[in-house]
C-alpha positions as CSV (number, residue, x, y, z in Angstrom):
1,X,-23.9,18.6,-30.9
2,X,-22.0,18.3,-33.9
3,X,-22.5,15.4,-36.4
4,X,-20.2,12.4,-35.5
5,X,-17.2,12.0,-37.8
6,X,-17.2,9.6,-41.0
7,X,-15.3,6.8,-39.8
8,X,-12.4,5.4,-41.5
9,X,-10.6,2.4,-42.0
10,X,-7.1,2.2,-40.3
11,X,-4.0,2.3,-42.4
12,X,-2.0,-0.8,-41.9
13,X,1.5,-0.9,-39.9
14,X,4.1,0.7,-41.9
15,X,7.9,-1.0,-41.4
16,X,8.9,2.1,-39.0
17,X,6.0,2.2,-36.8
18,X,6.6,-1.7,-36.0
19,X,10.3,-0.7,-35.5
20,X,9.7,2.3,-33.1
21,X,7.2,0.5,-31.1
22,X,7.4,0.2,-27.6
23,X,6.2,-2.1,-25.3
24,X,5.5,0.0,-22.2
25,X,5.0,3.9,-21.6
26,X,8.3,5.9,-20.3
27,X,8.6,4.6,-16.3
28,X,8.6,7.3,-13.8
29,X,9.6,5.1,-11.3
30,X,11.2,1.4,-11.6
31,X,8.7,-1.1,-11.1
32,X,5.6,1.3,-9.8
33,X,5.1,4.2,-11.9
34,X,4.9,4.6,-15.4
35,X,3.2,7.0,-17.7
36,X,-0.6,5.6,-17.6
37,X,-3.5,5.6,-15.5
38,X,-2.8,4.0,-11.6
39,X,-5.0,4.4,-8.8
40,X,-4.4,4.4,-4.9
41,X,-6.6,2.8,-3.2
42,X,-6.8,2.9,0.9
43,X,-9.1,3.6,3.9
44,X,-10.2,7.0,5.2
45,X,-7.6,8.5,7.7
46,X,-5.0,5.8,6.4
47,X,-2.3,8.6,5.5
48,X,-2.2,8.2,1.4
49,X,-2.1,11.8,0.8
50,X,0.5,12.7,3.3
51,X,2.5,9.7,2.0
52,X,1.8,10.8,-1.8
53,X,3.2,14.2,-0.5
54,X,7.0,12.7,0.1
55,X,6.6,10.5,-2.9
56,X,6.6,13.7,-5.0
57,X,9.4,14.8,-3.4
58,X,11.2,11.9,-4.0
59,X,10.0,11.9,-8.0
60,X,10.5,16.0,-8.0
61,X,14.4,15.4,-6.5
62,X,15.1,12.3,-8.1
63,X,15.4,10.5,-5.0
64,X,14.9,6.7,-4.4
65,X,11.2,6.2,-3.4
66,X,10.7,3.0,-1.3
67,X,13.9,1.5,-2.4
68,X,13.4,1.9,-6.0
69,X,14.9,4.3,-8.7
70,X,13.2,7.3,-9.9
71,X,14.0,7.1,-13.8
72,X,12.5,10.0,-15.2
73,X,11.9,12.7,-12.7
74,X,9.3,15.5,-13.0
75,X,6.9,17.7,-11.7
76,X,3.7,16.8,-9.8
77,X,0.3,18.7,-10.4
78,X,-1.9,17.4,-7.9
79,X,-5.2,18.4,-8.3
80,X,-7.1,18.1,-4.6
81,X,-10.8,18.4,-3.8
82,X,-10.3,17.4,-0.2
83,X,-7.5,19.3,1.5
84,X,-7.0,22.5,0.9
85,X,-3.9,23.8,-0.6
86,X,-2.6,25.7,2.5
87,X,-2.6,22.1,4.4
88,X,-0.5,20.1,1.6
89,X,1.5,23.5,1.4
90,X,2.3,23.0,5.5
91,X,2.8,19.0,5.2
92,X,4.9,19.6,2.5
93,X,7.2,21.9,4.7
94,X,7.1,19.3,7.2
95,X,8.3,16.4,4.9
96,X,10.7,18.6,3.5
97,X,12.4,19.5,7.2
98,X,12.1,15.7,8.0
99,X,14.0,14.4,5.0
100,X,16.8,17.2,6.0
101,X,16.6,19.1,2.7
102,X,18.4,22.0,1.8
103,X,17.1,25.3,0.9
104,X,17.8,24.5,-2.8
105,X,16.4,21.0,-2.6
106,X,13.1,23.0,-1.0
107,X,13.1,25.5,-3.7
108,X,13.0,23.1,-6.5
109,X,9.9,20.8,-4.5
110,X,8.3,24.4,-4.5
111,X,8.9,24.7,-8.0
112,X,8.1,21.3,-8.9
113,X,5.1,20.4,-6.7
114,X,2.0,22.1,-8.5
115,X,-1.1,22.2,-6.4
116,X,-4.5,23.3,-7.9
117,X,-7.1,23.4,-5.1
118,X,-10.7,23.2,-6.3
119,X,-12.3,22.0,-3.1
120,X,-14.7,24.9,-3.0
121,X,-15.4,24.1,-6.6
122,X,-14.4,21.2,-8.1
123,X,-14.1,20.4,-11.4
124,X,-15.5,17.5,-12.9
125,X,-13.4,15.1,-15.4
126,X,-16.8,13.3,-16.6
127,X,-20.4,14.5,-17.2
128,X,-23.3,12.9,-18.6
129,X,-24.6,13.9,-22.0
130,X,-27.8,11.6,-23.4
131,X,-27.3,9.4,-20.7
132,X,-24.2,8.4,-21.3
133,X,-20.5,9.2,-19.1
134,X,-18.2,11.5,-21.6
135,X,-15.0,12.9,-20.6
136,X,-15.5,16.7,-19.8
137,X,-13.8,19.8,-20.9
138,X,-11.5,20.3,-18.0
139,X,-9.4,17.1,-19.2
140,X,-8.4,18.7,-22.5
141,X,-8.2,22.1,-20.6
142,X,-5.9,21.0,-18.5
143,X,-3.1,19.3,-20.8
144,X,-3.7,22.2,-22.7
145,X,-2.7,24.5,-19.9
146,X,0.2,22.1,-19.1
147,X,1.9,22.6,-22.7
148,X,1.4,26.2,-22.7
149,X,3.1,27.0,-19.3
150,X,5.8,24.7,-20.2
151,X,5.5,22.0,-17.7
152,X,5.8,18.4,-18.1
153,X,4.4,16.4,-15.5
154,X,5.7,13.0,-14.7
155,X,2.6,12.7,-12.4
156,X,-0.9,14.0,-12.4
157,X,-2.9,12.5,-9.0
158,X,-6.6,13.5,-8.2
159,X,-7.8,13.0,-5.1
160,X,-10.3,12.0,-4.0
161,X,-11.4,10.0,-7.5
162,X,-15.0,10.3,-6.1
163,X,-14.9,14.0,-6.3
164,X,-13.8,14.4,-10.0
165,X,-16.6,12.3,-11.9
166,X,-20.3,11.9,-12.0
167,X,-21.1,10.0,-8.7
168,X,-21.0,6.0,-7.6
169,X,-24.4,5.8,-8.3
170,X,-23.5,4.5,-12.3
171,X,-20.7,2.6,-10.7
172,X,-18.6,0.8,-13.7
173,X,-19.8,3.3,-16.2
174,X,-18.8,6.2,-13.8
175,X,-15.4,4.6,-13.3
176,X,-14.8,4.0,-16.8
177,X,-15.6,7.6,-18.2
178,X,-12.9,8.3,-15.7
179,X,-10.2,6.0,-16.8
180,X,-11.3,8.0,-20.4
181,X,-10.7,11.1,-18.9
182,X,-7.3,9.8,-17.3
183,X,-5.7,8.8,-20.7
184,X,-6.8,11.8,-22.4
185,X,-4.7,13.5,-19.7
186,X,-1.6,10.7,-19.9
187,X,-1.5,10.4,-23.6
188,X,-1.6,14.5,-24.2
189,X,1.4,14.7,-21.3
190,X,3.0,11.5,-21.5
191,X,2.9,11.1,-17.7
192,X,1.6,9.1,-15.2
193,X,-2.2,9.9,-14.0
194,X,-3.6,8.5,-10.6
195,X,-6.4,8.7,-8.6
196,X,-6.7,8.4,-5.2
197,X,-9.7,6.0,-4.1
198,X,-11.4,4.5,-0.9
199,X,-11.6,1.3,-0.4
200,X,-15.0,-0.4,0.5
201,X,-16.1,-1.1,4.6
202,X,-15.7,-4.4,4.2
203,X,-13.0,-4.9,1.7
204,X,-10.9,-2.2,4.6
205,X,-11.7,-4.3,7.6
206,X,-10.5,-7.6,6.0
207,X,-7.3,-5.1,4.8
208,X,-7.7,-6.2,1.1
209,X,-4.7,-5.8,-1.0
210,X,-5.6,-7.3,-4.2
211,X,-6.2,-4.8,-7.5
212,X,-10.1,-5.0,-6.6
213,X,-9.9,-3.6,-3.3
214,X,-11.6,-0.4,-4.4
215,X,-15.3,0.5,-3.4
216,X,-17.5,0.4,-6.6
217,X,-17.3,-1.7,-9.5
218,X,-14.7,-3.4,-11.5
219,X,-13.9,-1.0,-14.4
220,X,-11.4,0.9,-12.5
221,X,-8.8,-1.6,-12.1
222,X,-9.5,-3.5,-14.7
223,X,-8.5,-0.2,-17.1
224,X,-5.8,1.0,-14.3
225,X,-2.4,-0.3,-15.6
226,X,-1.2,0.5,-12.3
227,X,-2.9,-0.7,-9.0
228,X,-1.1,0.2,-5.6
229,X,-3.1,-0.8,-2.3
230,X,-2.0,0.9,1.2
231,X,-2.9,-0.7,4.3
232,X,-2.0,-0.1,8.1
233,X,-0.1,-2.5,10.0
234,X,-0.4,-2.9,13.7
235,X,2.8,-3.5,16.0
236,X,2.7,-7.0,15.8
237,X,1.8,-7.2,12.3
238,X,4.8,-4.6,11.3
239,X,7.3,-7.2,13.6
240,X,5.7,-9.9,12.0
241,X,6.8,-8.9,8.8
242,X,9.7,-7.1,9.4
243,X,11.6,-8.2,12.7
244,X,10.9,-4.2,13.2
245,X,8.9,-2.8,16.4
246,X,6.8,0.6,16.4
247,X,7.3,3.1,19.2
248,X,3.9,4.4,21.1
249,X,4.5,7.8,18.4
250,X,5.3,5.6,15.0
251,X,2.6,3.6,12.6
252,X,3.5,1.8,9.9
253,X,1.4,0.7,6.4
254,X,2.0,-2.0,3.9
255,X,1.9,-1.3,0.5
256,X,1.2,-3.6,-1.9
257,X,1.4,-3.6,-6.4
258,X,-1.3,-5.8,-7.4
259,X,-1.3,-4.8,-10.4
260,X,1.1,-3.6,-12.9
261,X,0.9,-4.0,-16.6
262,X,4.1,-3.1,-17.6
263,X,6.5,-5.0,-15.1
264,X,7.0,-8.6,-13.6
265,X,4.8,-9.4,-10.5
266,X,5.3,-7.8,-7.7
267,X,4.3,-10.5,-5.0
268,X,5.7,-9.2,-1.8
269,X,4.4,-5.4,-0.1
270,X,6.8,-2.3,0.5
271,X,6.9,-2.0,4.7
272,X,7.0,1.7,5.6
273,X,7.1,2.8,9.4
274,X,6.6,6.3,9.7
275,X,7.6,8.5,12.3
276,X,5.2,12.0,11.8
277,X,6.3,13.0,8.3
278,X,9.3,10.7,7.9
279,X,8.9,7.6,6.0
280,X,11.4,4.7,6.4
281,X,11.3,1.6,4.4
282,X,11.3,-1.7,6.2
283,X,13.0,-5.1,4.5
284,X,10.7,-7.7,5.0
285,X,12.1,-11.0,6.7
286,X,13.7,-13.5,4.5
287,X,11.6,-15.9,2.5
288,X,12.0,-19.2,4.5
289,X,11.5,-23.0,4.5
290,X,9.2,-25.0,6.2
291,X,11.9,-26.2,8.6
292,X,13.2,-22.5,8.9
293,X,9.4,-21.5,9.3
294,X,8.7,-24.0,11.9
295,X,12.2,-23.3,14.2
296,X,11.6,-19.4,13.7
297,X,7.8,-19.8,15.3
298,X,8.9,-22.2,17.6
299,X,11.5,-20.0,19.2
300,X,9.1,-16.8,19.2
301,X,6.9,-18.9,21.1
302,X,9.2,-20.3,23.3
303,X,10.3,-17.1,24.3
304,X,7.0,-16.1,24.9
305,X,6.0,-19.0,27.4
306,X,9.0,-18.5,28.9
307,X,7.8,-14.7,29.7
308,X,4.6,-16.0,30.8
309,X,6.1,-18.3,33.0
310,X,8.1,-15.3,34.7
311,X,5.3,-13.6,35.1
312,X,3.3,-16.4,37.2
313,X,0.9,-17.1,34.5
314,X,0.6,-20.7,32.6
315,X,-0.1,-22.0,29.6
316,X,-1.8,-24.8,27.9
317,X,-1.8,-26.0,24.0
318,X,-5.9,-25.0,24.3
319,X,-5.0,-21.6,25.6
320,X,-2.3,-21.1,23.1
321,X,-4.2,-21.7,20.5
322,X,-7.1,-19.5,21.7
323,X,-4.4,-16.6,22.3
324,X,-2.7,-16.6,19.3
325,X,0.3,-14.8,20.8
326,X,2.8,-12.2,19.3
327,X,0.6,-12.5,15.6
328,X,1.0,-16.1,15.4
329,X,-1.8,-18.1,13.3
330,X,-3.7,-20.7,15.1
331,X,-2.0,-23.2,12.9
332,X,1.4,-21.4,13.0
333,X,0.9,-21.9,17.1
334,X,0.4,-25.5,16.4
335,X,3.6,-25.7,14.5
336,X,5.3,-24.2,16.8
337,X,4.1,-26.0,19.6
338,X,5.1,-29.3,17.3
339,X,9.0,-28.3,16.7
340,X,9.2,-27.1,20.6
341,X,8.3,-30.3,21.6
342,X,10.2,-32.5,18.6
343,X,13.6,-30.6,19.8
344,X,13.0,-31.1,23.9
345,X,12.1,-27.6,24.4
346,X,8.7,-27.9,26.0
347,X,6.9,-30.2,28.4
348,X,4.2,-30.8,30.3
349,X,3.9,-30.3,34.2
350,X,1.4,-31.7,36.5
351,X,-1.4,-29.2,37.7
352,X,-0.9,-29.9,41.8
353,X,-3.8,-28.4,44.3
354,X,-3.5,-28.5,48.2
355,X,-1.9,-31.4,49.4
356,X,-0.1,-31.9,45.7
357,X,-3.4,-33.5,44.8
358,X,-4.4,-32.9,41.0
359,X,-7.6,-31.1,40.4
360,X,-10.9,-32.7,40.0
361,X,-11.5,-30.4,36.8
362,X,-9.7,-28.0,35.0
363,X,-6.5,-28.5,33.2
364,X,-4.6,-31.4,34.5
365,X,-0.9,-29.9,33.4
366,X,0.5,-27.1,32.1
367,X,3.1,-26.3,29.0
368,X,6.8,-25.3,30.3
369,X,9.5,-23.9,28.1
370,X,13.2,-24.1,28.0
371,X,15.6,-22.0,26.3
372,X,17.9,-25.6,25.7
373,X,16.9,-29.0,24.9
374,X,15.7,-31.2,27.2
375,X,17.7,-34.1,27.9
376,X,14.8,-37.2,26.7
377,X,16.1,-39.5,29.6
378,X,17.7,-38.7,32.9
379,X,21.2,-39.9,33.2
């Protein structure tokens, strides 16, 4: 190895270097991307790839991606050690004929969506050299390769970040010779640099969505400027949110900004439904008050005894609770239940065997719902 360089003492800040400063890199995309090192983190199977696919469509075209504005469009290089080029090449065609692009519009995502496939040999961005995680040669190789071809990223993803660096088995050091290796890449290109990452067992089933929701250590979001967390949404969870329902051939994700250096918080999640390869962004319901709150569940749950009661089948406060219906928390049920009652929309009905005797055990009466207040005393 060559001897290490003498090291010298910085010069201090001249006048024009305070003036030019800048307090955040160039931002690809308002209040998500901007040119330094993000990760993705999801589950297995969860659908980040295809969605990063109509992302770079949207940054390559310039197109609004999930409501936002795409400031400085770009090529994408996506670097893939998991699907081979031929199946991004064919979902790519699919999110291109699902977005209703022209043949231009498909020739310049063709032009603009640069995918190096090394999943029969990949290429490692760290290495370990006297037992210690330094950035290897195919970082500076490939900004170098960038500026001789003439191309200018905006975005550089690798994916899966397992597959580029030295193993899990060194956790934070591993992770942080890769955020090395990342701003080598950004700061050569001035572009954004994300890795796609997996999210623990654990950590998936409890559908984490804070900036440590990544398997392994801490270094990786901690040196990520840029944290976005997908998760799946279920029917009720998407309606929940949203006011919007699935059909049996649609899913639908959440995805959340934990973390972003460079712009306010971002405290609410992006609701996508998808529908095969087109993605649709969902408005989440209006932030409400308690009051609101309480006569929005109460009326969801009204209208859901009121089913029940259609259908022959009864309800108590017990069972209510126990059921949770339509999403609804145990103590969200309980609030309902509350405002039903406060506002003479619910009642209680006696439980009559043979003979309209009451039972001996069991529930004594049973919850009934009405769509209008109940008078409180009979004329």
């Amino acid at each position: 190895m060559p001897p290490p360089a003498v090291w010298a003492l910085p010069a201090p800040i001249a006048e024009h270097e305070m003036q030019a400063a800048r307090l955040a890199p160039r931002c690809i995309v308002q209040d998500y991307l901007f040119a330094d090192v993000a990760a993705l983190v999801a589950p297995g199977s969860a659908g980040k790839t295809t969605m990063s696919l109509h992302e770079f469509v949207c940054i390559v075209l310039r197109r609004p991606l999930w409501g936002l504005e795409v400031l400085e469009p770009g090529p994408v290089l996506v670097v893939t050690a998991e699907d081979r080029r031929e199946y991004l090449v064919a979902r790519l065609r699919r999110i291109c004929e699902a977005m209703g692009l022209t043949k231009s519009e498909t020739a310049r995502v063709r032009d603009g969506v640069r995918i190096f496939d090394c999943t029969a040999n990949v290429r490692r961005l760290t290495i370990v050299a006297d037992d210690v995680v330094t950035v290897a040669s195919f970082a500076d190789e490939l900004v170098q390769a960038c500026k001789a071809g003439g191309l200018r990223p905006a975005l550089v993803q690798f994916d899966p970040m397992v597959s580029f660096g030295v193993g899990e088995s060194r956790v934070n050091d591993a992770e942080q010779g890769l955020i090395h290796a990342a701003r080598v890449i950004a700061n050569g290109l001035d572009c954004a640099v994300r890795y796609v990452h997996h999210t623990g067992v654990a950590k998936a089933l409890d559908k984490a969505a804070h900036q440590y929701a990544g398997r392994g250590g801490s270094a990786l979001a901690d040196g990520c400027r840029m944290v976005h967390v997908l998760s799946s949404l279920t029917g009720d969870e998407l309606f929940k949110a949203t006011g919007e329902r699935l059909t049996a051939d649609q899913s639908a994700f959440a995805l959340a900004r934990p973390k972003i250096s460079y712009a306010p918080p971002q405290t609410l999640p992006l609701y996508v439904r998808r529908s095969g390869f087109r993605f649709e962004l969902l408005h989440a319901l209006a932030a409400q008050s308690s009051d609101e709150r309480a006569q929005a569940v109460g009326l969801q749950l009204g209208r859901f005894i009121i089913a029940e009661q259609h259908a022959g089948r009864r309800h108590t406060r017990h069972t209510l609770e126990q059921l949770k219906p339509d999403s609804l928390g145990r103590n969200e049920v309980r609030t309902a239940l509350a405002w039903l009652s406060a506002n003479g929309r619910l009642h209680d009905e006696p439980v009559l065997g043979e003979g309209g005797k009451r039972p001996a055990a069991g529930a004594r009466t049973y919850l009934v719902a009405s769509g209008e207040p109940r008078p409180r005393y009979a004329p």
